[in-house]
DOVEXKOL-615084 format. One record per residue (C-alpha): residue number from 1; residue in one letter; x negated, y negated, z negated. Coordinates in Angstrom, 1 decimal. Layout:
N
    n  res    east   north      up
  NUM    a       X       Y       Z
...
END
This chain:
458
    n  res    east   north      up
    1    x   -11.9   -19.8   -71.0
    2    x    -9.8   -22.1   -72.7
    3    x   -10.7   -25.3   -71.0
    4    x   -10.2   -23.7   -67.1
    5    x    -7.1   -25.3   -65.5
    6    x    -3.9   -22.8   -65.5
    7    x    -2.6   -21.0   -62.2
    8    x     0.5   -23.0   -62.8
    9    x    -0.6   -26.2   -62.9
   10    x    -3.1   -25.4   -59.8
   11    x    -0.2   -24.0   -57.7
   12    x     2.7   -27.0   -58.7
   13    x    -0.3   -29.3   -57.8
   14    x    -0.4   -27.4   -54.1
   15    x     2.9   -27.8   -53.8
   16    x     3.2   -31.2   -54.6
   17    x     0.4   -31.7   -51.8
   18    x     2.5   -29.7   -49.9
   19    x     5.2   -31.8   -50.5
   20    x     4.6   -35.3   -50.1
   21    x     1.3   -35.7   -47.4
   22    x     4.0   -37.1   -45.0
   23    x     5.4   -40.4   -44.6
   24    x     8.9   -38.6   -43.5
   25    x     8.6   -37.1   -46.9
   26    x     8.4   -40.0   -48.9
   27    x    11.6   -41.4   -47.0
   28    x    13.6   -38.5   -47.7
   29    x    12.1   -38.3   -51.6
   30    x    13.7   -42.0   -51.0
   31    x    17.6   -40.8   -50.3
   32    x    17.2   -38.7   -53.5
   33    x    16.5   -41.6   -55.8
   34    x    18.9   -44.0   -54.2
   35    x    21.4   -43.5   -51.7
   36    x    23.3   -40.7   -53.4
   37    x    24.1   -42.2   -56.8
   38    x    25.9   -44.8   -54.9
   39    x    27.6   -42.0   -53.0
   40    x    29.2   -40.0   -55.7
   41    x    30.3   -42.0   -59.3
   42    x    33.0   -43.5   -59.2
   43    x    34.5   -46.5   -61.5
   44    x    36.8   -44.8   -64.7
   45    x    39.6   -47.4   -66.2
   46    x    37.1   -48.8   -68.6
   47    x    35.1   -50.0   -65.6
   48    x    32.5   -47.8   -66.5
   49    x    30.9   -45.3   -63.8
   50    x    32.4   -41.5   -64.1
   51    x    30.3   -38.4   -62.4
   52    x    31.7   -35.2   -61.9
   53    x    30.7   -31.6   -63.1
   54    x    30.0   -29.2   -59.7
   55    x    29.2   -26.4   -62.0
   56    x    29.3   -25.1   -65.6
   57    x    25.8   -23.1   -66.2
   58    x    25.9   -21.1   -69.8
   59    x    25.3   -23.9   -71.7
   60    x    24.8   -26.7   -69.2
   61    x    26.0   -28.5   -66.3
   62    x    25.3   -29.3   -62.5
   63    x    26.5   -32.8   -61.7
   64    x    28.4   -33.8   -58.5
   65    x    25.7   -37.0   -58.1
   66    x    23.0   -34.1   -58.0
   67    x    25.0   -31.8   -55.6
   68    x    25.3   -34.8   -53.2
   69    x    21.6   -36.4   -53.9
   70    x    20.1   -33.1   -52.8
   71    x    22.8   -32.1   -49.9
   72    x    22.0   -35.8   -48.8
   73    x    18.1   -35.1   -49.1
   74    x    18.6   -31.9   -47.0
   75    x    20.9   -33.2   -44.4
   76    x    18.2   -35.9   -43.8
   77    x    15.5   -33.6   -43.4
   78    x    17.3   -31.6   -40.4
   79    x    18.2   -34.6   -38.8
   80    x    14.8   -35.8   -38.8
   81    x    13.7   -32.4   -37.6
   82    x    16.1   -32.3   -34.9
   83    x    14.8   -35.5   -33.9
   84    x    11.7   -34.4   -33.7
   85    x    12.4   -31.5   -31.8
   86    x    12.0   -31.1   -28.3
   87    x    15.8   -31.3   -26.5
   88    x    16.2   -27.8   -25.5
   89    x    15.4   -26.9   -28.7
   90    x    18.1   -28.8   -30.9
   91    x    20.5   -27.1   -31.9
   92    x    24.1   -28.4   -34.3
   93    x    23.5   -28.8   -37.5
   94    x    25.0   -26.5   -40.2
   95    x    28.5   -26.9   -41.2
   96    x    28.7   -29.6   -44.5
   97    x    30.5   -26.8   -46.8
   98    x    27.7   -24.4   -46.3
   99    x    25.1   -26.7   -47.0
  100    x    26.8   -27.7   -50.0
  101    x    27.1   -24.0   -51.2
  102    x    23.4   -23.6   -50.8
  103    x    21.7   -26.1   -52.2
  104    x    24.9   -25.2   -55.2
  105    x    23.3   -21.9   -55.7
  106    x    20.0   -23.1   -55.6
  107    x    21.0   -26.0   -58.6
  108    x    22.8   -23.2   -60.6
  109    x    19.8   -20.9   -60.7
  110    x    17.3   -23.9   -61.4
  111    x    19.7   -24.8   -64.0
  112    x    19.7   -21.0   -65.7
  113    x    15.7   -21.0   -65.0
  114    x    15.1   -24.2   -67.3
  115    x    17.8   -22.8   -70.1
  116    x    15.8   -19.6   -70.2
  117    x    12.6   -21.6   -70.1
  118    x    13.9   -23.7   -73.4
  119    x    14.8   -20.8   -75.2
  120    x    11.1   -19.5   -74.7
  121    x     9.9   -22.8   -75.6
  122    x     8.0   -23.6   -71.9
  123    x     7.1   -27.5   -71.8
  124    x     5.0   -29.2   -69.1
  125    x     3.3   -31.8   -71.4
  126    x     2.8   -35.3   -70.3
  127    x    -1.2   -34.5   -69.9
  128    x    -0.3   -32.1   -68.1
  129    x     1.8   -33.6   -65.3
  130    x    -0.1   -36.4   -65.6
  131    x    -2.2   -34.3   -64.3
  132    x    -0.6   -33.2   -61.4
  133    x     0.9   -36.3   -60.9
  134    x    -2.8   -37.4   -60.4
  135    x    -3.9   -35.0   -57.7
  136    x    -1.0   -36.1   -55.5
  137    x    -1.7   -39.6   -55.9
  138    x    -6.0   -38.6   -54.9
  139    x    -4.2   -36.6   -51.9
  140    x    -2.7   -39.7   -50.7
  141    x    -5.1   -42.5   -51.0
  142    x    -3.8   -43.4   -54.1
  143    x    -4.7   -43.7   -58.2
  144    x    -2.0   -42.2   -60.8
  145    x    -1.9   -45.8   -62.0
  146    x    -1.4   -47.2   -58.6
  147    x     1.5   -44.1   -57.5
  148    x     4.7   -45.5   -59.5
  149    x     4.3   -48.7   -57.4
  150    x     3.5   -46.6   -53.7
  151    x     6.9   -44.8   -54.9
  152    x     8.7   -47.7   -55.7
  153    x     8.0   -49.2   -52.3
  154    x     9.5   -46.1   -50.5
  155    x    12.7   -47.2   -52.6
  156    x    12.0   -43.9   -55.1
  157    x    12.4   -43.9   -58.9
  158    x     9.6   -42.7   -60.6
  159    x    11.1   -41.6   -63.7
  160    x    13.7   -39.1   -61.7
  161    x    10.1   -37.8   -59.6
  162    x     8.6   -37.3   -62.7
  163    x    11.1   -35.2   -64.3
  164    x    12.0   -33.7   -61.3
  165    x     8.5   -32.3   -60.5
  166    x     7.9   -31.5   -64.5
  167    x    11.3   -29.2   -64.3
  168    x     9.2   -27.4   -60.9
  169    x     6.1   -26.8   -63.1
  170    x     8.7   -25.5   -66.0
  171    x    10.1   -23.4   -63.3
  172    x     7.0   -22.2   -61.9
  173    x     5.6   -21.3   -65.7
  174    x     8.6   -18.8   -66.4
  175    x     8.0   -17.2   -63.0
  176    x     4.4   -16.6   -63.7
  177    x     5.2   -15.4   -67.1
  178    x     8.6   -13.0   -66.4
  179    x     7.8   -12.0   -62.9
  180    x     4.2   -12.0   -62.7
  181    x     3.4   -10.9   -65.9
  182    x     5.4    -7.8   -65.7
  183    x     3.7    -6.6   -62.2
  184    x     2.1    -3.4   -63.1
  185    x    -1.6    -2.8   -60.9
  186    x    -1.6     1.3   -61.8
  187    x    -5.6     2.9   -60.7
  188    x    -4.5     4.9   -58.2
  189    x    -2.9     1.1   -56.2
  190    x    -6.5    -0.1   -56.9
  191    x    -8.4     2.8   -55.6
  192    x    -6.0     3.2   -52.2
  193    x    -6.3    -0.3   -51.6
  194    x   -10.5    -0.6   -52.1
  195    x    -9.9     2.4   -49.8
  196    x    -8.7     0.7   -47.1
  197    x    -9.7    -2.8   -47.2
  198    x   -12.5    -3.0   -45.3
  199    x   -10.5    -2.0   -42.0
  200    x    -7.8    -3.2   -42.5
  201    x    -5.6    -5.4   -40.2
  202    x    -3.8    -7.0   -42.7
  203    x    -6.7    -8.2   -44.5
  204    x    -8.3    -9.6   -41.4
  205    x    -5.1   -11.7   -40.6
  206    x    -3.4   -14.6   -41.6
  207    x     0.2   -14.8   -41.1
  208    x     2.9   -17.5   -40.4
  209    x     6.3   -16.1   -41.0
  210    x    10.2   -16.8   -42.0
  211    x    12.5   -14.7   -43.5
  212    x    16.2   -14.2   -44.0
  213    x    17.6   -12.4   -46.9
  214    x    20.9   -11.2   -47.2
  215    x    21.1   -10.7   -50.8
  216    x    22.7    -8.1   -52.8
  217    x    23.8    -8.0   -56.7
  218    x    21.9    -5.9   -58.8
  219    x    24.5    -3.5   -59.5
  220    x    25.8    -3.5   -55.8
  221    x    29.1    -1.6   -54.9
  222    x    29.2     0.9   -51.5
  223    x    31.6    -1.9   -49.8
  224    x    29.3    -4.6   -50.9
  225    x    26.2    -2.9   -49.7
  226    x    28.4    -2.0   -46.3
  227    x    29.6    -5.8   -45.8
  228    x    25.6    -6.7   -46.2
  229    x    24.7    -4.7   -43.1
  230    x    27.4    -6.0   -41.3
  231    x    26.7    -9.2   -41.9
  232    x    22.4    -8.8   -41.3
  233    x    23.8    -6.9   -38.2
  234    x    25.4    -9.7   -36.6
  235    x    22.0   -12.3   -37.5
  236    x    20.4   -10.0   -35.9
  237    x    22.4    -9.5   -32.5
  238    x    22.7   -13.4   -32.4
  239    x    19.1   -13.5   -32.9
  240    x    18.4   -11.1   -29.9
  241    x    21.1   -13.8   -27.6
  242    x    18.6   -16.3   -28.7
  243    x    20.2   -18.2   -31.0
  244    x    17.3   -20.3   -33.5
  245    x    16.3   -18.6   -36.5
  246    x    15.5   -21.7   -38.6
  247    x    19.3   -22.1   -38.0
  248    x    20.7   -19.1   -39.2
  249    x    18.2   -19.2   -41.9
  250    x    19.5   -22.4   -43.2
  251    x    23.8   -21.2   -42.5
  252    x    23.3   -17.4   -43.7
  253    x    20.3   -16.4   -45.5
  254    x    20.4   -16.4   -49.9
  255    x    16.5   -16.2   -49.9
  256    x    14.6   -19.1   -51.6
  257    x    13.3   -20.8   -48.5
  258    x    16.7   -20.7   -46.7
  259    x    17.3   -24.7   -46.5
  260    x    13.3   -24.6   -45.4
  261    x    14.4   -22.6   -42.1
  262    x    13.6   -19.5   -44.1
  263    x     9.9   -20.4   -43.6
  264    x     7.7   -18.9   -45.9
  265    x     4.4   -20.7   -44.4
  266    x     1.1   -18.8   -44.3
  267    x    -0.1   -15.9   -46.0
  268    x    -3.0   -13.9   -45.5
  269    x    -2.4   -10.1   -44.5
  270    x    -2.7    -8.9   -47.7
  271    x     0.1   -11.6   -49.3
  272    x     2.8   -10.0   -47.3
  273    x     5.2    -8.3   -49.2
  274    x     5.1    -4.5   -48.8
  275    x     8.5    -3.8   -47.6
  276    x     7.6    -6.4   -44.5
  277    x     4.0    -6.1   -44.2
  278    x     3.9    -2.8   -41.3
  279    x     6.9    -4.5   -39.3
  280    x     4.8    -7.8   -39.4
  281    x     2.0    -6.3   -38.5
  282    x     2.9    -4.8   -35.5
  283    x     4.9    -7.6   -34.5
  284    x     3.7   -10.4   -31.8
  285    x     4.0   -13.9   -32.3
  286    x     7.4   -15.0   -31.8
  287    x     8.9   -11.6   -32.5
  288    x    11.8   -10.8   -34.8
  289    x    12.0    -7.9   -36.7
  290    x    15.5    -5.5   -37.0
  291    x    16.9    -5.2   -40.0
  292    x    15.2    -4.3   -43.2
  293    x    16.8    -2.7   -46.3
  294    x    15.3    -2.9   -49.8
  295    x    17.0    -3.0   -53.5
  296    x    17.4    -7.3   -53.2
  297    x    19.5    -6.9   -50.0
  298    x    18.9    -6.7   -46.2
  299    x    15.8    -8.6   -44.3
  300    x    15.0    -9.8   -41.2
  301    x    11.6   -11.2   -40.7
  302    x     9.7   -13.2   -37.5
  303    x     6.8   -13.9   -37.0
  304    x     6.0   -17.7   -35.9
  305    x     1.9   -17.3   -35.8
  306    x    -1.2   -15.3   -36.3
  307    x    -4.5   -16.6   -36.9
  308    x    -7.8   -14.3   -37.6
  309    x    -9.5   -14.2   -40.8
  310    x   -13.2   -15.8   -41.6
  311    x   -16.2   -14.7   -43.7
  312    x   -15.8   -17.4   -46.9
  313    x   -19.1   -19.7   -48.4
  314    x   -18.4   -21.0   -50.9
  315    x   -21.2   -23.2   -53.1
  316    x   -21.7   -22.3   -56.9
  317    x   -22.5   -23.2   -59.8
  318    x   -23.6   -21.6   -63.3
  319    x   -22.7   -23.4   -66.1
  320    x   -22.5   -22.8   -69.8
  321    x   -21.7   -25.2   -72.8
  322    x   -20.7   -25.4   -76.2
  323    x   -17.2   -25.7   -77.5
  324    x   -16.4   -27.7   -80.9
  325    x   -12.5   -28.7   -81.5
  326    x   -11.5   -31.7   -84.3
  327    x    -9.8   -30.1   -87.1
  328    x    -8.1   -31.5   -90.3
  329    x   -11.4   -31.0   -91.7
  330    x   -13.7   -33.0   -88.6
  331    x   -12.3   -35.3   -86.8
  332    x   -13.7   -36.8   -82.7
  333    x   -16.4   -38.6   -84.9
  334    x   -17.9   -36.2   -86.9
  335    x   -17.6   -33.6   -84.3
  336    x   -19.7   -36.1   -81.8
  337    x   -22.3   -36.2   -84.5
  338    x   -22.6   -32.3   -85.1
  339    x   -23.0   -32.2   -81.0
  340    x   -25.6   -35.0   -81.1
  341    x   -27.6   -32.8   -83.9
  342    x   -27.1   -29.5   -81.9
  343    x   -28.0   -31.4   -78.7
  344    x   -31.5   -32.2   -80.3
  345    x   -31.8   -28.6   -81.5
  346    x   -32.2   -27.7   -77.9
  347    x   -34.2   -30.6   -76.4
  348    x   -36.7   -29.6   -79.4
  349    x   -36.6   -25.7   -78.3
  350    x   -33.9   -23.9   -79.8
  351    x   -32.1   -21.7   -77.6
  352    x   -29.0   -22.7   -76.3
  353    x   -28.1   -18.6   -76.6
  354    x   -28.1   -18.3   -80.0
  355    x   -26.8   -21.4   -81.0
  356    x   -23.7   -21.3   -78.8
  357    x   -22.9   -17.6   -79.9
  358    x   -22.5   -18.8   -83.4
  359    x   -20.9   -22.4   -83.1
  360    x   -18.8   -22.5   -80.2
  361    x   -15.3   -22.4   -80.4
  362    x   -14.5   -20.9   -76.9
  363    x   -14.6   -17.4   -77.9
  364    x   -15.1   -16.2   -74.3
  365    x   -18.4   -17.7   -73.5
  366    x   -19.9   -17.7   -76.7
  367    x   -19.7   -13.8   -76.5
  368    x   -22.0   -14.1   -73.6
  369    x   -24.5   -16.8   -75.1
  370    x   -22.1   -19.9   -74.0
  371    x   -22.5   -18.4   -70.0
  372    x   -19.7   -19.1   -67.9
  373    x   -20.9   -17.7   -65.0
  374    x   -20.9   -18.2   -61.5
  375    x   -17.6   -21.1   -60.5
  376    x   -17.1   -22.9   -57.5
  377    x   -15.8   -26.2   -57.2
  378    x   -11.9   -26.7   -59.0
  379    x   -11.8   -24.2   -61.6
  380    x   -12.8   -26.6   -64.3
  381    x   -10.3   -29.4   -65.9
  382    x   -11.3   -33.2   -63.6
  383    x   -13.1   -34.4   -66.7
  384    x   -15.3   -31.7   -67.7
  385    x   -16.1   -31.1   -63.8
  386    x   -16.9   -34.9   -63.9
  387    x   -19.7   -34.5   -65.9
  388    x   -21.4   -31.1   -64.1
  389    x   -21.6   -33.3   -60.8
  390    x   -23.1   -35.7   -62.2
  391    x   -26.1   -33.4   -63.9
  392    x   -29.3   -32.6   -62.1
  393    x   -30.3   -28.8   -62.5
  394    x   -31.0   -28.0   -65.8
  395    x   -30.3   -30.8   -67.6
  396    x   -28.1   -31.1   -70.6
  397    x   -25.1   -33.2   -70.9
  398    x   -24.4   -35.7   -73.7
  399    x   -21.9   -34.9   -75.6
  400    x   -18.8   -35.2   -74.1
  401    x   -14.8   -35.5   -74.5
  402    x   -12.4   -33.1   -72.7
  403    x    -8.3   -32.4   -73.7
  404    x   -10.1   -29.4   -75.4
  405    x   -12.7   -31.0   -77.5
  406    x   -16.2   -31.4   -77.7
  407    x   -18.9   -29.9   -75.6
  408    x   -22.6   -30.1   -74.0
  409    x   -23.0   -28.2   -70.9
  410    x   -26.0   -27.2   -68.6
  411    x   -26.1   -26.4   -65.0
  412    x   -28.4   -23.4   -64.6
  413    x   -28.7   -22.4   -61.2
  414    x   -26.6   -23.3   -58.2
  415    x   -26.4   -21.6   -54.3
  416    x   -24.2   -20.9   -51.6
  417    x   -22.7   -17.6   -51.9
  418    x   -20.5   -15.5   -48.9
  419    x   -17.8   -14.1   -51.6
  420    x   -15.9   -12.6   -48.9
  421    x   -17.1    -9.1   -50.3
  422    x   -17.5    -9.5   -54.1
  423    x   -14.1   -10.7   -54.3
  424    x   -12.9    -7.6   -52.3
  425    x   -11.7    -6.0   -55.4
  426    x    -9.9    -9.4   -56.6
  427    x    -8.2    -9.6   -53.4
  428    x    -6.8    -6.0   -53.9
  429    x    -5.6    -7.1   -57.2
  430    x    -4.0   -10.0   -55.5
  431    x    -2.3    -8.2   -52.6
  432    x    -0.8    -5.6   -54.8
  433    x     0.7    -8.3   -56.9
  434    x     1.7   -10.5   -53.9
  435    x     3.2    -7.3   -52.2
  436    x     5.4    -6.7   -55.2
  437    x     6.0   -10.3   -56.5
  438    x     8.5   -11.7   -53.3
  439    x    10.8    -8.1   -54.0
  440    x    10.5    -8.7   -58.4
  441    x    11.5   -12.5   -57.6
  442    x    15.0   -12.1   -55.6
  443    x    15.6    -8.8   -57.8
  444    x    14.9   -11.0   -61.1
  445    x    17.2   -14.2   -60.0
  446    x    19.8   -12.3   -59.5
  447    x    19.6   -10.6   -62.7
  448    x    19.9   -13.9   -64.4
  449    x    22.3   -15.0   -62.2
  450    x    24.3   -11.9   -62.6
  451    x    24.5   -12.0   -66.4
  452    x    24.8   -16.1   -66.9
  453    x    28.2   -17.7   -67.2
  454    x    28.7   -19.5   -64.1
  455    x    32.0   -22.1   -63.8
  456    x    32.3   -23.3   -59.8
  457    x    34.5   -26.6   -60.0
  458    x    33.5   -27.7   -56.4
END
């Protein structure tokens, strides 16, 4: 369906939620446009303001003014967490240098992500993150007209925001397309999992959990693979003496999420990824798990919270429409015109059936007589969902503008439907995927890391 929003640009949007509901947020967001750059350029003999090079990356460069901006974002953020913490539970912060190696690693591989992403010709459009740009600004009260000015006044620079979160989406669109795209679903997977779904636990449970990941090259030596364990050993013994996870996370662990406390948030049973899912579920809330060896390195999971699953409603509608796209040939005028003339086709008594099988342009529905079948609420791009809401059952639109092109669309029918068991055989889909996809991630990183050129100059 070629006018549905992407998975990428659904999930950066989540994240940018995710990201910037709180007001703590927004002052940190602050540190990274301002108080950094001050920090680390320095005046050359022309007067002019020199930066430094942290790291060479293949063909590119991490900057000392970004190491420190984001060290400085991160340093802020435990403070603030400390702070917020109850006193028994504060513990001393992390040592300077191994923040600064961290959040290093973590600039080096965003750095190789967007080369990689360049060379395959990934681009987040301005439409597009104007697009995501304008769901954040909705989550917080705001217009996307009205945000630049809301950022400005928490002393951020909406330029840097902008290309910062357009270089996540980038990021996010190369995962989906290297690490997702190459998960393999074989029948048998399918048929186990449909096997076993309605009992259970994992599907019937949500999941709050962090992780630490002591990582492992992809072409790991004996002594490497022996200094690993000894390393996940000793977590793990200071762990049982009660030092704080979130701590060692943030000092020790190479996973993703370390600078996050190694907290990997909620996931629903089937989510977990299969080398942790029978250790998390047999684990009690608060409980750590010993260590864990896959081919990405050595694990050690705890679980934070459990919650129980519900049965899902979810209200529907079913839609179909007609597709026309300007060409060379048409442009928006003459295209509104043909949809005016097909528009009255219908009113008079024409089928909508036959006429969008052999005029639309969205080859999809017009296969199935311009039926798009049963949606819910989201799927569909802002404006053409804009204009369903706004039509009573069975009426037909005017013609109407999306990024796609032209269309008239109909709301046929419309209820409230329990999907928790027609989606069972989506959800097995989705577990076997999300099973796979945390273990594919780590192991594909480090292949990129492993076979870029990487100068350290810190």
């Amino acid at each position: 369906m070629v006018f549905l929003a992407t998975v990428d640009s659904v999930a950066v949007c989540n994240q940018l939620k995710n990201r910037t509901y709180s007001a703590g947020i927004l002052a940190l967001l602050a540190v990274l446009a301002t108080k950094a750059w001050t920090q680390t350029r320095e005046l050359g003999g022309t007067g002019e303001l020199l930066d430094g090079v942290a790291a060479i990356v293949d063909d590119g460069v991490v900057l000392t003014s970004e190491l420190n901006q984001r060290v400085a974002v991160v340093m802020d953020n435990l403070r603030l967490a400390q702070a917020a913490a109850p006193p028994e539970q504060r513990r001393p912060l992390p040592p300077l240098s191994i923040l600064e190696e961290q959040v290093l690693e973590q600039l080096i591989l965003r750095q190789i992500q967007l080369q990689r992403a360049g060379r395959f010709g990934i681009v987040v459009s301005d439409e597009i993150l104007n697009q995501a740009l304008g769901t954040l600004a909705q989550d917080l009260g705001l217009t996307f007209e009205t945000l630049p000015a809301a950022l400005a006044s928490e002393g951020i620079d909406y330029a840097m925001y902008r290309q910062d979160t357009r270089e996540q989406m980038i990021q996010d669109q190369l995962q989906q397309r290297e690490v997702y795209g190459s998960i393999v679903i074989s029948p048998r997977e399918m048929e186990l999992c449909l096997g076993r779904s309605s009992n259970s636990l994992a599907e019937e449970v949500d999941y709050d959990i962090s992780h630490i990941l002591i990582g492992l090259p992809s072409n790991a030596t004996q002594d490497q693979v022996n200094a690993a364990n000894s390393e996940v050993t000793e977590i793990y013994s200071r762990l049982e003496d009660g030092d704080e996870f979130s701590q060692l996370a943030i000092t020790f662990s190479d996973g993703q999420n370390a600078l996050e406390g190694g907290a990997l948030g909620w996931r629903k049973g089937y989510q977990l990824p299969t080398l942790l899912a029978d250790s998390v579920i047999a684990m009690e809330a608060g409980e750590t798990s010993e260590p864990i060896q896959s081919a990405s390195g050595f694990h050690i999971v705890r679980l934070n919270e459990t919650r129980g699953a519900e049965v899902v409603i979810v209200d529907q509608m079913r839609v179909r429409h007609i597709l026309l796209r300007p060409n060379e040939v048409q442009d928006d005028d003459a295209i509104e015109q043909r949809m005016r003339g097909i528009r009255e086709r219908i009113l008079a008594g024409d089928e909508f059936g036959p006429i969008a099988q052999s005029v639309s342009e969205d080859p999809t529905s017009a296969a199935d007589a311009g039926d798009l079948g049963w949606v819910e609420s989201g799927v569909f791009v802002e404006e053409f969902e804009e204009v369903l809401n706004s039509l009573a059952l069975n009426e037909l639109s005017q013609p109407f503008r999306t990024r796609f092109g032209w269309h008239i669309a109909e709301v046929i029918e419309t209820r409230s439907y329990d999907v928790t068991e027609e989606i069972k055989e989506q959800r097995c889909a989705d577990q076997i995927r999300a099973s796979k996809v945390e273990e594919e991630r780590e192991l594909w990183l480090r292949r990129l890391r492993d076979e870029a050129f990487v100068e350290n100059r810190t």
